[in-house]
KOLNU-284808 format. One line per 5 residues: number of its first residue (from 1); their letters; for each residue x, y, z of N, C-alpha, C. Coordinates in steps of 0.2 Angstrom, whole numbers. Layout:
// KOLNU-284808
NUM = A = X,Y,Z,X,Y,Z,X,Y,Z  ... .
This chain:
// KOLNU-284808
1 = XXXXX = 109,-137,41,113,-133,36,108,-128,33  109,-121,30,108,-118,29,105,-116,22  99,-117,19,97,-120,12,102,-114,8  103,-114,2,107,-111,-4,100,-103,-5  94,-109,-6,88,-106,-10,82,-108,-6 .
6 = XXXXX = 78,-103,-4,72,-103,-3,65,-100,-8  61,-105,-7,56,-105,-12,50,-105,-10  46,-100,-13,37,-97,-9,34,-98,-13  28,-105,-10,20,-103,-14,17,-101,-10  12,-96,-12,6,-94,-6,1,-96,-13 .
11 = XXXXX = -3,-99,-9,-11,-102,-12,-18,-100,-8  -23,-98,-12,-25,-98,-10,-31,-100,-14  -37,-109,-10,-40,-110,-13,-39,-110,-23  -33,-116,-21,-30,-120,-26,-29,-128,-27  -32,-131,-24,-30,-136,-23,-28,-142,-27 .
16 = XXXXX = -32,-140,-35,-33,-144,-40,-26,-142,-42  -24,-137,-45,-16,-135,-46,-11,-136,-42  -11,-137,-37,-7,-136,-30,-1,-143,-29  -3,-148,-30,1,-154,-31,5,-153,-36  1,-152,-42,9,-153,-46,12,-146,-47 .
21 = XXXXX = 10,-140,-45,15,-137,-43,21,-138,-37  21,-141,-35,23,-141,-29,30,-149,-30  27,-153,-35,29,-159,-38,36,-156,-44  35,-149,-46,39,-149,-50,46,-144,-47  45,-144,-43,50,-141,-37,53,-144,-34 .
26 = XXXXX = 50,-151,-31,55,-156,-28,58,-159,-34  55,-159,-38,59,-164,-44,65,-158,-47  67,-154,-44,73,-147,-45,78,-153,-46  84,-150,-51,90,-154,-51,94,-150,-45  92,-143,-43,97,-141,-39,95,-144,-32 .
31 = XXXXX = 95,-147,-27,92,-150,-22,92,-145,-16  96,-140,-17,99,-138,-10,94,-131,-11  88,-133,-7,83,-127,-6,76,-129,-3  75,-126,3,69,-124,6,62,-123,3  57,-127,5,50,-125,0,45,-122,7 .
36 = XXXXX = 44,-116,6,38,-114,12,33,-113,8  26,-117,9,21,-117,6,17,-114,11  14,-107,9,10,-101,13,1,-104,11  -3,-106,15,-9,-106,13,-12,-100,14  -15,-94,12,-18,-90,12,-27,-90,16 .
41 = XXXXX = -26,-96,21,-35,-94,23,-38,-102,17  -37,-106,16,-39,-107,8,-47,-111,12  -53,-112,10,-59,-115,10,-60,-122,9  -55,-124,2,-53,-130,-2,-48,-134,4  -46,-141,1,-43,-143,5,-37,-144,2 .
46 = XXXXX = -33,-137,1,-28,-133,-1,-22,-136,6  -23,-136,9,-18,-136,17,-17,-144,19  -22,-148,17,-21,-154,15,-16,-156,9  -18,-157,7,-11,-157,1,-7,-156,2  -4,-151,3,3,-149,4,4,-153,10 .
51 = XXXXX = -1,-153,15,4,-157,23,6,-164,20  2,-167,16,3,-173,13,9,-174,10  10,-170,6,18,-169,0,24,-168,7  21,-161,10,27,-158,16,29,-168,22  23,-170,22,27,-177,27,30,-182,24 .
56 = XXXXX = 33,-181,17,37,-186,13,44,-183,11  46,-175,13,50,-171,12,51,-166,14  58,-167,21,56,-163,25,61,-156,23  62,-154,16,63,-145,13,56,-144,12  51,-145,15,44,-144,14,41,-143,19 .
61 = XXXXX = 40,-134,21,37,-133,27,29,-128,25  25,-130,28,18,-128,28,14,-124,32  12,-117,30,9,-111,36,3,-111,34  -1,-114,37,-7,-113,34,-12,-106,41  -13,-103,37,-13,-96,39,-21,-91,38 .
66 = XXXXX = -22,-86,44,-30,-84,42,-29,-80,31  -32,-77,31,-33,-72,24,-31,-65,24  -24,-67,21,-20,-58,21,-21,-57,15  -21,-60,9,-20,-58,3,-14,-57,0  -13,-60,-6,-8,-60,-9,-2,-59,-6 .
71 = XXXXX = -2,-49,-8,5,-48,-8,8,-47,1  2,-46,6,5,-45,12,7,-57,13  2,-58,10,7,-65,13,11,-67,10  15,-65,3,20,-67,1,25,-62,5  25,-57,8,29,-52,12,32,-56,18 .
76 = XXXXX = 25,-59,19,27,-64,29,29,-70,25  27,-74,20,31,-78,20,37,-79,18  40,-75,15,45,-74,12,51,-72,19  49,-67,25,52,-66,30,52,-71,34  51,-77,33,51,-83,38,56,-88,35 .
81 = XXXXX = 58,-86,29,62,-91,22,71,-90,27  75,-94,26,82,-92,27,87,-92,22  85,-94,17,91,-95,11,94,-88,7  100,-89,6,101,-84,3,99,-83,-4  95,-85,-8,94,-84,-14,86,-85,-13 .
86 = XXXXX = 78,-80,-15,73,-80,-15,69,-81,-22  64,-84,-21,61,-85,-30,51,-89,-28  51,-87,-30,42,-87,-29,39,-91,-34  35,-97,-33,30,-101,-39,24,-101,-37  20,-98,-42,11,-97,-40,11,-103,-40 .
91 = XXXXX = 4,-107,-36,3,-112,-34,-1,-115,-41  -4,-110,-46,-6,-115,-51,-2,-117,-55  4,-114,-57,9,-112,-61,14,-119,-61  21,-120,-65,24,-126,-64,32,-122,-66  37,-127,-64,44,-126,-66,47,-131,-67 .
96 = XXXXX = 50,-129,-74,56,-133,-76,61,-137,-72  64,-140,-72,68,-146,-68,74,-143,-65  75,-139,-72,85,-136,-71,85,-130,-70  76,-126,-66,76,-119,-67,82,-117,-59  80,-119,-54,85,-119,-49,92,-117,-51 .
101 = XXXXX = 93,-124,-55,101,-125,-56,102,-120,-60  100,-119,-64,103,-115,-69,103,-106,-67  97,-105,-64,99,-99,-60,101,-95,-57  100,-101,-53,106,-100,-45,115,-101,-47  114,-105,-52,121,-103,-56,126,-94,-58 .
106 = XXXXX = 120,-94,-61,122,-88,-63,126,-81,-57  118,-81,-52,120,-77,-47,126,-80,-42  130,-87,-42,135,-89,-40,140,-85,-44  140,-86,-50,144,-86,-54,145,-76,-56  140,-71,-57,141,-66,-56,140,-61,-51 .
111 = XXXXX = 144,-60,-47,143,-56,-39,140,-49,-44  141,-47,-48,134,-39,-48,127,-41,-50  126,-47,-53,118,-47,-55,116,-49,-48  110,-46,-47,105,-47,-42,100,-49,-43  98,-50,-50,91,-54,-51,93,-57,-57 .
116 = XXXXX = 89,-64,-58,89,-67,-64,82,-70,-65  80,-69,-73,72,-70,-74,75,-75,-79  71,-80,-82,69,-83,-86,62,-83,-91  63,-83,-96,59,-83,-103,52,-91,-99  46,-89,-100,41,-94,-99,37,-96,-105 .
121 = XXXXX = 33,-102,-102,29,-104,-108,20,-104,-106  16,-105,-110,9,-104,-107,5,-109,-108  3,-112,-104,-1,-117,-103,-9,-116,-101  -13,-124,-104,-19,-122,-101,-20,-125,-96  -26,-125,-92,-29,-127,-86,-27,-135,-87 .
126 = XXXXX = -25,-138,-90,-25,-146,-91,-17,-145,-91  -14,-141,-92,-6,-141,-92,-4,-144,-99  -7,-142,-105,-5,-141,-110,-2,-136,-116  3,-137,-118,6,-130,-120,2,-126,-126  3,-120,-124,0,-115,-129,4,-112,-132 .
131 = XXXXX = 7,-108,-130,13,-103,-136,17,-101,-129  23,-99,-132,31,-95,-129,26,-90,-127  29,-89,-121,26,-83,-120,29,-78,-122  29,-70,-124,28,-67,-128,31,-59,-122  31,-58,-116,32,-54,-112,40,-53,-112 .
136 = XXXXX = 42,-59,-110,50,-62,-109,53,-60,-117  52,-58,-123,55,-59,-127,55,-50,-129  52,-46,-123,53,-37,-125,60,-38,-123  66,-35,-124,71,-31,-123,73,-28,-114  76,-33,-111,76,-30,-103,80,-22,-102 .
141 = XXXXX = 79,-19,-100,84,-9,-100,77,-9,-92  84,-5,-90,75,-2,-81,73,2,-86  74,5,-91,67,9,-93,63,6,-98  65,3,-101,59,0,-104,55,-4,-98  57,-7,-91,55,-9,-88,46,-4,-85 .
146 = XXXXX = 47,0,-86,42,8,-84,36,6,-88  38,3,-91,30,2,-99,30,-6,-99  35,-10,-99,35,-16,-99,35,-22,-95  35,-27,-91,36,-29,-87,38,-37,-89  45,-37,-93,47,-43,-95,50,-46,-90 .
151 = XXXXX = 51,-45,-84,55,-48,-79,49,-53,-77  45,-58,-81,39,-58,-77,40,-66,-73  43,-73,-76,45,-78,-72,47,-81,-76  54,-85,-73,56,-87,-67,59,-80,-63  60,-79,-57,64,-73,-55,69,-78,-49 .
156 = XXXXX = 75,-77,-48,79,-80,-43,82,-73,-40  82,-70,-33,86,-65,-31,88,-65,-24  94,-61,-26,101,-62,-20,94,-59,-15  94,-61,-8,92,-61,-1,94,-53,0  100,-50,-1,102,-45,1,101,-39,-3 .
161 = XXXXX = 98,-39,-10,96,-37,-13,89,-32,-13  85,-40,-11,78,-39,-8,76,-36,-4  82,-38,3,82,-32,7,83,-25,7  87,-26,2,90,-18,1,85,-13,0  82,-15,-6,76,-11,-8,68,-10,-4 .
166 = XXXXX = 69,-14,1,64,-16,7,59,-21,5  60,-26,1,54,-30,1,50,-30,-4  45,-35,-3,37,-34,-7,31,-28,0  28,-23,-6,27,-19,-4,18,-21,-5  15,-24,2,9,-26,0,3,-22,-2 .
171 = XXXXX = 6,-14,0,0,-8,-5,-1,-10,-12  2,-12,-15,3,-14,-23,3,-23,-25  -5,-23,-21,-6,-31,-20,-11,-30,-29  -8,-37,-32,-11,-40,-38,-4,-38,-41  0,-32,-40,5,-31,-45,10,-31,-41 .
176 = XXXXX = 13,-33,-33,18,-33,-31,24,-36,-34  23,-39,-36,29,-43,-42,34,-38,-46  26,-31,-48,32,-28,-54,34,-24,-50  32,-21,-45,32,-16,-41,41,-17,-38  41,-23,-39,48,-28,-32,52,-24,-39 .
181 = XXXXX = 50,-26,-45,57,-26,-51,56,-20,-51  53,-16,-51,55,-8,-52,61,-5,-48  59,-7,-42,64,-6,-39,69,-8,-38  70,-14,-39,76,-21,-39,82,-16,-47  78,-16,-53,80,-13,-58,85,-7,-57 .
186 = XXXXX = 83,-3,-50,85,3,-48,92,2,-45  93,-4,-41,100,-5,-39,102,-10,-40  103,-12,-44,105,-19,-47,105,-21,-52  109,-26,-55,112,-28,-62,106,-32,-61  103,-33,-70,96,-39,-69,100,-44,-76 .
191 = XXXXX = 99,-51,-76,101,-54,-80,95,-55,-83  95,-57,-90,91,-62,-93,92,-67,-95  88,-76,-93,90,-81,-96,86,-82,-101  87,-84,-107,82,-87,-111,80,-93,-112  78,-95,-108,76,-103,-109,72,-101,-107 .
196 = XXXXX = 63,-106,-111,57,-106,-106,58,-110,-100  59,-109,-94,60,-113,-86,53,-112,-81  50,-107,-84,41,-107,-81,39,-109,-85  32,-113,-83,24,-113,-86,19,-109,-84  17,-104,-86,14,-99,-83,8,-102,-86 .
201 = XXXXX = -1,-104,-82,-4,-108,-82,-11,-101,-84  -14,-103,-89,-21,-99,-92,-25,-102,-88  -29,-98,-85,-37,-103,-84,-41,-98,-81  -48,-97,-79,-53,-91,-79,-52,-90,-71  -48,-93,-68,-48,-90,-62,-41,-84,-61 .
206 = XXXXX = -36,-84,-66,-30,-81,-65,-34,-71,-62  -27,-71,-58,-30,-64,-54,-32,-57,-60  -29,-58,-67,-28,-56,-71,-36,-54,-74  -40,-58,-72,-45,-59,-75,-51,-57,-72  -48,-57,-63,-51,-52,-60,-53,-46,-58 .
211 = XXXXX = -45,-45,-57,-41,-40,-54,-39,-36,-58  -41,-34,-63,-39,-33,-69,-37,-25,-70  -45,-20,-67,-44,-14,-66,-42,-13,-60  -41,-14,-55,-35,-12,-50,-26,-15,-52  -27,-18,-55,-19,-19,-58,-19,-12,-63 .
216 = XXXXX = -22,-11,-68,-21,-5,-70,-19,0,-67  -23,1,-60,-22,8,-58,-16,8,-55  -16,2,-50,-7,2,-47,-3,0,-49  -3,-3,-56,6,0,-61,5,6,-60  0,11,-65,2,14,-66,4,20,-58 .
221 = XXXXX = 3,18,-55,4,22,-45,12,19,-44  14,14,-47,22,10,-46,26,14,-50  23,16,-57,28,18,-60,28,26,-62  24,27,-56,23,35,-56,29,36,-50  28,32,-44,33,33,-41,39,29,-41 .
226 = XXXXX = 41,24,-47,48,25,-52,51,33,-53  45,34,-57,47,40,-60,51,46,-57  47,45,-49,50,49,-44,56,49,-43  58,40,-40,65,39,-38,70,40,-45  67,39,-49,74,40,-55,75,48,-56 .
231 = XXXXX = 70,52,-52,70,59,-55,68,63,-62  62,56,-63,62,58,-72,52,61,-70  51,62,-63,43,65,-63,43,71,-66  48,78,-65,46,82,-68,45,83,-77  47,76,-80,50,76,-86,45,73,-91 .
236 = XXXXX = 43,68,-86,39,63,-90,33,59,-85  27,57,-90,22,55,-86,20,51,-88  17,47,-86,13,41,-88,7,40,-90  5,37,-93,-2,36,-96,-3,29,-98  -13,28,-99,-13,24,-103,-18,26,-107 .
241 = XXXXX = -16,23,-112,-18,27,-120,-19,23,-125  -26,22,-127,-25,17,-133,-23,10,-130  -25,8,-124,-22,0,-125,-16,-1,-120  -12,4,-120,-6,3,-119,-2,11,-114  3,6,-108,5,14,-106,10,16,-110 .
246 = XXXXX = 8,23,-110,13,29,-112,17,34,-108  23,34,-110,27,40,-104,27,47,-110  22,49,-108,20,57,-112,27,64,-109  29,68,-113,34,70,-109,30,77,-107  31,82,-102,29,87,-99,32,93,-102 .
251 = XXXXX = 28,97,-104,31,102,-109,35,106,-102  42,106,-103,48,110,-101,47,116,-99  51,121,-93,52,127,-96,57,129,-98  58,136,-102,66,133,-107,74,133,-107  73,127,-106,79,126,-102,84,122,-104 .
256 = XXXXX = 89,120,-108,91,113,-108,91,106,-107  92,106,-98,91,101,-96,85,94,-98  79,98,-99,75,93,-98,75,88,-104  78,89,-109,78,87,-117,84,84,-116  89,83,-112,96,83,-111,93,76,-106 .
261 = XXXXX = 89,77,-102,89,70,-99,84,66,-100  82,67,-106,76,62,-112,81,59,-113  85,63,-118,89,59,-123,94,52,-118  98,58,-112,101,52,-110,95,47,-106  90,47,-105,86,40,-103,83,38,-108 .
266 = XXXXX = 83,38,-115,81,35,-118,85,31,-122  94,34,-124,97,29,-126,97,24,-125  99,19,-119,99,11,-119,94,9,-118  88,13,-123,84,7,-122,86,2,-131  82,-4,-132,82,-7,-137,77,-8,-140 .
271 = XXXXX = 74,-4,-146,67,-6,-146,67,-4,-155  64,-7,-158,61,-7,-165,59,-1,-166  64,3,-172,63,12,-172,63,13,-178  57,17,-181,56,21,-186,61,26,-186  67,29,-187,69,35,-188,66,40,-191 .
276 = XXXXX = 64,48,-189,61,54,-189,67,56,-196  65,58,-201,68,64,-206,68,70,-203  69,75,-207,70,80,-204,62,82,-207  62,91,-205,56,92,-203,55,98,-207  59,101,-211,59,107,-215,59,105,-223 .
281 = XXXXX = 54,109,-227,54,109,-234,59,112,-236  63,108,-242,61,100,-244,64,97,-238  64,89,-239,67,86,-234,73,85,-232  75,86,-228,84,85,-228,86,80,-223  93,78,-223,96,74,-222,99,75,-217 .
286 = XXXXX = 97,69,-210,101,73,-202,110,70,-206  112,73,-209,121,73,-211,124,69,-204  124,77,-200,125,78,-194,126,69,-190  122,66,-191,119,60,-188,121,53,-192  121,56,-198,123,48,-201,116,45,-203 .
291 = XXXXX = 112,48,-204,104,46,-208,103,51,-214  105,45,-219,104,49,-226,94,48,-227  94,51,-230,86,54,-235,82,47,-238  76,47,-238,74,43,-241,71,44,-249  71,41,-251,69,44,-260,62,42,-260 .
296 = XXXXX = 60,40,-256,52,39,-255,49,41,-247  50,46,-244,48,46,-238,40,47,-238  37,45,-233,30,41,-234,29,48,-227  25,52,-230,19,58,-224,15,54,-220  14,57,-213,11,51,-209,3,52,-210 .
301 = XXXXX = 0,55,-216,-6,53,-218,-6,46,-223  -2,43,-223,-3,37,-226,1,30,-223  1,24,-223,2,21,-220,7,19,-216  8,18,-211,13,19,-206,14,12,-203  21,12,-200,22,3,-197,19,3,-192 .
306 = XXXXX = 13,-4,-188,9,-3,-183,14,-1,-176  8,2,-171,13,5,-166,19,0,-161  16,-6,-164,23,-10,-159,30,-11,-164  30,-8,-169,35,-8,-176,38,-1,-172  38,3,-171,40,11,-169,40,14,-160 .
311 = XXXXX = 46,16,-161,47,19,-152,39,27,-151  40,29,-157,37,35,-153,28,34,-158  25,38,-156,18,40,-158,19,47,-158  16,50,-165,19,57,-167,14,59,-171  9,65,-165,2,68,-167,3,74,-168 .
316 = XXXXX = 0,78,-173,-1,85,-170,4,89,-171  10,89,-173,15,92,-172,15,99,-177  10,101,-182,9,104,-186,16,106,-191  18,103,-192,24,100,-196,22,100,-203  22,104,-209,18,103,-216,21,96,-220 .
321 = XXXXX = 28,96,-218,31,88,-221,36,87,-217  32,81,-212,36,77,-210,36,69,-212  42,66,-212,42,60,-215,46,54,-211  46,50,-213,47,43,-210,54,40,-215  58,39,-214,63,35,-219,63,29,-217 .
326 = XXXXX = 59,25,-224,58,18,-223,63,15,-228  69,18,-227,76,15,-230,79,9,-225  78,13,-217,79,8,-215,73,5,-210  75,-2,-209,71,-6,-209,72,-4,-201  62,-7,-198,61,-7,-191,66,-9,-186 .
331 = XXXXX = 70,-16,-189,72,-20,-184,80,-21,-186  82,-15,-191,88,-16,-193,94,-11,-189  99,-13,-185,104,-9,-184,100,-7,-177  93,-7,-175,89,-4,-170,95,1,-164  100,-1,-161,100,4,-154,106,9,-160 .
336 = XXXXX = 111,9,-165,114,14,-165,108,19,-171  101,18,-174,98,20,-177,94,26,-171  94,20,-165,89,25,-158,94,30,-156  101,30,-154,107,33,-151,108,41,-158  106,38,-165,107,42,-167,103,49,-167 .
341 = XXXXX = 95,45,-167,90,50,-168,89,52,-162  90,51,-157,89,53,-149,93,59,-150  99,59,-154,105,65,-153,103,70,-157  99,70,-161,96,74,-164,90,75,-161  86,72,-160,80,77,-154,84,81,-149 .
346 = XXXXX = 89,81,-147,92,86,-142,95,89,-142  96,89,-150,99,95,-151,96,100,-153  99,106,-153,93,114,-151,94,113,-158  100,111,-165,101,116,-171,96,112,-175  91,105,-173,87,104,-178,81,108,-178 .
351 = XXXXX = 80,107,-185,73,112,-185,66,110,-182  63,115,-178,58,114,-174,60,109,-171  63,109,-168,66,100,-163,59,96,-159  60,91,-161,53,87,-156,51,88,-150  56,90,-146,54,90,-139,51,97,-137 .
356 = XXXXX = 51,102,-140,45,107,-139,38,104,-143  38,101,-142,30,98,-147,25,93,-143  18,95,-139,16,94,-135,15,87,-135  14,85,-141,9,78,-144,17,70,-144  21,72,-141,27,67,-143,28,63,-137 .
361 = XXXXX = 25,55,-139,25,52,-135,27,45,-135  30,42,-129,32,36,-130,28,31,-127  28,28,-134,24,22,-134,26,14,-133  29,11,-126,31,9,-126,28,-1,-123  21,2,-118,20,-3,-115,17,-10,-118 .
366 = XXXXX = 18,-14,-117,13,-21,-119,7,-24,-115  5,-20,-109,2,-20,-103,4,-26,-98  0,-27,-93,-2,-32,-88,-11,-33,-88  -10,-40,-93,-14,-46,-92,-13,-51,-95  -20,-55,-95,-18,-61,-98,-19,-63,-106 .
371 = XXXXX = -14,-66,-108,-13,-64,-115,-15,-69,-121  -20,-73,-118,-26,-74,-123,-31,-69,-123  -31,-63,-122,-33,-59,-124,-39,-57,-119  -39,-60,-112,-44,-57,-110,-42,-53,-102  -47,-51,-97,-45,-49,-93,-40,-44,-93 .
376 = XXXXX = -36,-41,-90,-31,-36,-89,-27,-35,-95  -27,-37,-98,-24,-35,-108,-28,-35,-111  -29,-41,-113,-34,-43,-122,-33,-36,-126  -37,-33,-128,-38,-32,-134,-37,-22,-132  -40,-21,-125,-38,-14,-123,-32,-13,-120 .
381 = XXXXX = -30,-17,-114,-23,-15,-115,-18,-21,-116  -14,-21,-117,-6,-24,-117,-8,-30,-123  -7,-37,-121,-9,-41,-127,-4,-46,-124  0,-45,-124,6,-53,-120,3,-55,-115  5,-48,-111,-2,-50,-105,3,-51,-99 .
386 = XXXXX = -3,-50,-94,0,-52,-85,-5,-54,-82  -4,-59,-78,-8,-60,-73,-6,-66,-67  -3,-64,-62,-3,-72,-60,-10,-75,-55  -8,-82,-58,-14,-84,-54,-16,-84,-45  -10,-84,-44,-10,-84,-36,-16,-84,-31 .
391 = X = -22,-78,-33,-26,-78,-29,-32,-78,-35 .
C-alpha cells in the first residue's frame, strides 16, 4: 500500500540527536507514513542508529550515502519518497505526536491549500523548552513572505505541488527550505496551524551558526528572483539594512503604474502600521481616507514606535512637517488602517505623495538565524532567527 505521507531526515554526523528525532515520528498518531532516513556521508555512527530503529519498523528505510550536502540530498531523497503528502524533520530537531494527523488533515480536508506549516517551540541541546518560537507568529501574506520567513516548521505539502514548482533547488543550499516557500506561496493556498507541533532544537552546531553569511547572501538571490516571478523587479529591491531586509522601491519613471502596483502588492499584507498624516502646513486630515488628525502629532525628530511597531522607515523625505498620528494605536484595526493609507500613497491628489520620495522603505524582515541571538540573526540581522540544524 501506498503511504498517505512520506517523511525525510537527511543527517549529517548527528547521531547524538538522531534517535530521538526519529523516536518522535514513529510515535505519529497518524501511522500511515513512510520514514526515509538520508545519511549524508556522516563520520559518526549516524547510519548505525537509524539501521538499528529501521530493523524494528519496516516504514523505516535507510540510504546511507557519499556527501552531497544538505539541500542536493534532501532533493534525492525526497525523489525516492512515494507518498502523496511530503514534510521534512531535521535530524536534531523533534515532532509532536498529532503533528502528521493534524496536518495531513487539513490538506485532506481542503483541496486548494497546498501547504500547511505549523507554529514551533525552541529547545535546548538537552531537549528542554525555551520560548515559542517567535517566527511562526509574523502574519502569513506571499509578500510578507519576501522579508519574512514564517512558514518555517512543521511544513506538510501535496506531492503535486512540489512538483509543480520543480522541487528543492539545491543552488540555494543552507536556505533551500525558504527558497521551496517562495515559490510554493506563488501557486498555492498556504494554511497556517497554530499549535506548537515542532521542537526546533538550539545548540552550537545549528547551520545558522555556521552558515550564516552565505544564508544572507542567498535569501537575499531567492527573493530577488521572487521579485522577478511576481514581476515586482522593476519596482522594488531588496536590501539589507540595519539588521534586517528591506524591499527599497526604485525610483519610477513618470508613469502611473508603478505606484499602482505598490499599493496593490502591499494591501494584504497584515502588519502593525503607523499611519502617515498628511504632509502640508498646517497638518490636515486624509478626509478622503477616513483618518482624522491627531491633536498631538509627534515630528519624526522625536520619539517614534521602534521599527518592528511600523510598516515603513521614512528618511529624508524633506518634508518641513511631517507627522505620525498616534491616535491610532500600532496594533489597532491594523489591515483597514494599512488599505487605507496605501490609497492614499497612490494617489497623485495627496500632496508631495510618498512614492516619488527616494528614502521610502519597507521595512519588513526579521531575518534568518538563530534566535538566541547568535549566528545568522542575533543582534545584526533578524532576532527570531533561522537556522536549521541539519548540517
Amino acid at each position: 500500500m501506498t503511504p498517505l505521507t512520506s517523511l525525510v531526515i537527511t543527517s549529517y554526523n548527528q547521531s547524538h540527536y538522531l534517535k530521538d528525532a526519529i523516536a518522535t515520528i514513529l510515535a505519529q498518531t497518524e501511522t500511515n507514513f513512510e520514514l526515509l532516513i538520508w545519511d549524508d556521508g556522516s563520520t559518526d555512527d549516524s547510519v548505525q542508529v537509524a539501521r538499528n530503529i529501521a530493523a524494528t519498523d519496516d516504514r523505516v528505510t535507510v540510504v546511507a550515502a557519499g556527501h552531497l550536502g544538505r539541500g542536493r540530498a534532501l532533493e534525492v531523497a525526497i525523489s525516492q519518497t512515494r507518498g502523496e503528502y511530503i514534510g521534512w524533520v531535521d535530524g536534531d530537531d523533534l515532532l509532536a505526536a498529532t503533528a502528521l494527523e493534524q496536518t495531513a488533515a487539513i490538506l485532506d480536508a481542503q483541496l486548494s491549500v497546498g501547504v500547511v506549516y505549523t507554529d514551533y517551540a525552541e529547545i535546548d541541546g538537552d531537549g528542554k523548552f525555551l520560548a515559542m518560537g517567535k517566527r511562526c507568529q509574523i502574519p502569513y501574506s506571499p509578500q510578507r513572505l519576501l522579508t519574512d520567513f514564517m512558514m518555517f516548521h512543521f511544513r506538510l505539502m501535496r506531492r503535486s505541488v512540489y512538483d509543480r514548482v520543480g522541487g528543492i533547488n539545491p543552488r540555494f543550499e543552507y536556505i533551500e527550505d525558504y527558497d521551496l516557500c517562495l515559490r510554493l506561496s506563488e501557486v498555492t493556498q498556504v494554511h497556517h496551524l497554530g499549535q506548537p507541533l515542532y521542537f526546533y532544537r538550539l545548540h552550537r552546531d545549528n547551520t545558522s551558526r555556521i552558515q550564516h553569511q552565505t544564508q544572507i547572501w542567498r535569501s537575499q538571490k531567492a527573493i530577488e528572483q521572487a521579485l522577478e516571478r511576481r514581476g515586482l523587479a522593476e519596482t522594488l529591491k531588496i536590501e539589507v539594512k540595519r539588521g534586517k531586509f528591506c524591499l527599497r522601491r526604485i525610483k519610477p519613471q513618470k508613469t502611473a503604474i508603478a505606484p499602482l502596483r505598490i499599493a496593490s502588492w502591499l494591501v494584504p499584507l497584515s502588519l502593525p502600521f503607523i499611519p502617515i498624516t498628511a504632509l502640508a502646513k498646517p497638518l490636515q486630515p486624509f478626509n478622503a481616507y477616513g483618518i482624522a488628525p491627531s491633536s498631538h502629532n509627534i515630528p519624526l525628530d522625536r520619539t517614534l514606535p521602534s521599527p518592528e511597531e511600523r510598516l515603513f522607515c521614512v528618511e529624508d523625505f524633506g518634508f518641513d512637517n511631517l507627522g505620525v498620528n498616534d491616535d491610532i494605536t500600532p496594533l489597532g484595526t491594523v489591515e483597514n488602517n494599512l488599505k487605507r493609507s496605501i490609497a492614499a500613497l497612490a494617489d497623485p491628489a495627496v500632496p508631495n505623495g510618498f512614492l516619488d520620495a527616494d528614502d521610502t522603505e519597507f521595512l519588513m524582515g526579521e531575518g534568518y538565524g538563530d534566535s538566541d541571538g547568535d549566528g545568522y540573526g542575533g543582534s545584526g540581522y533578524g532576532g527570531s532567527g533561522y537556522g536549521d540544524g541539519g548540517e
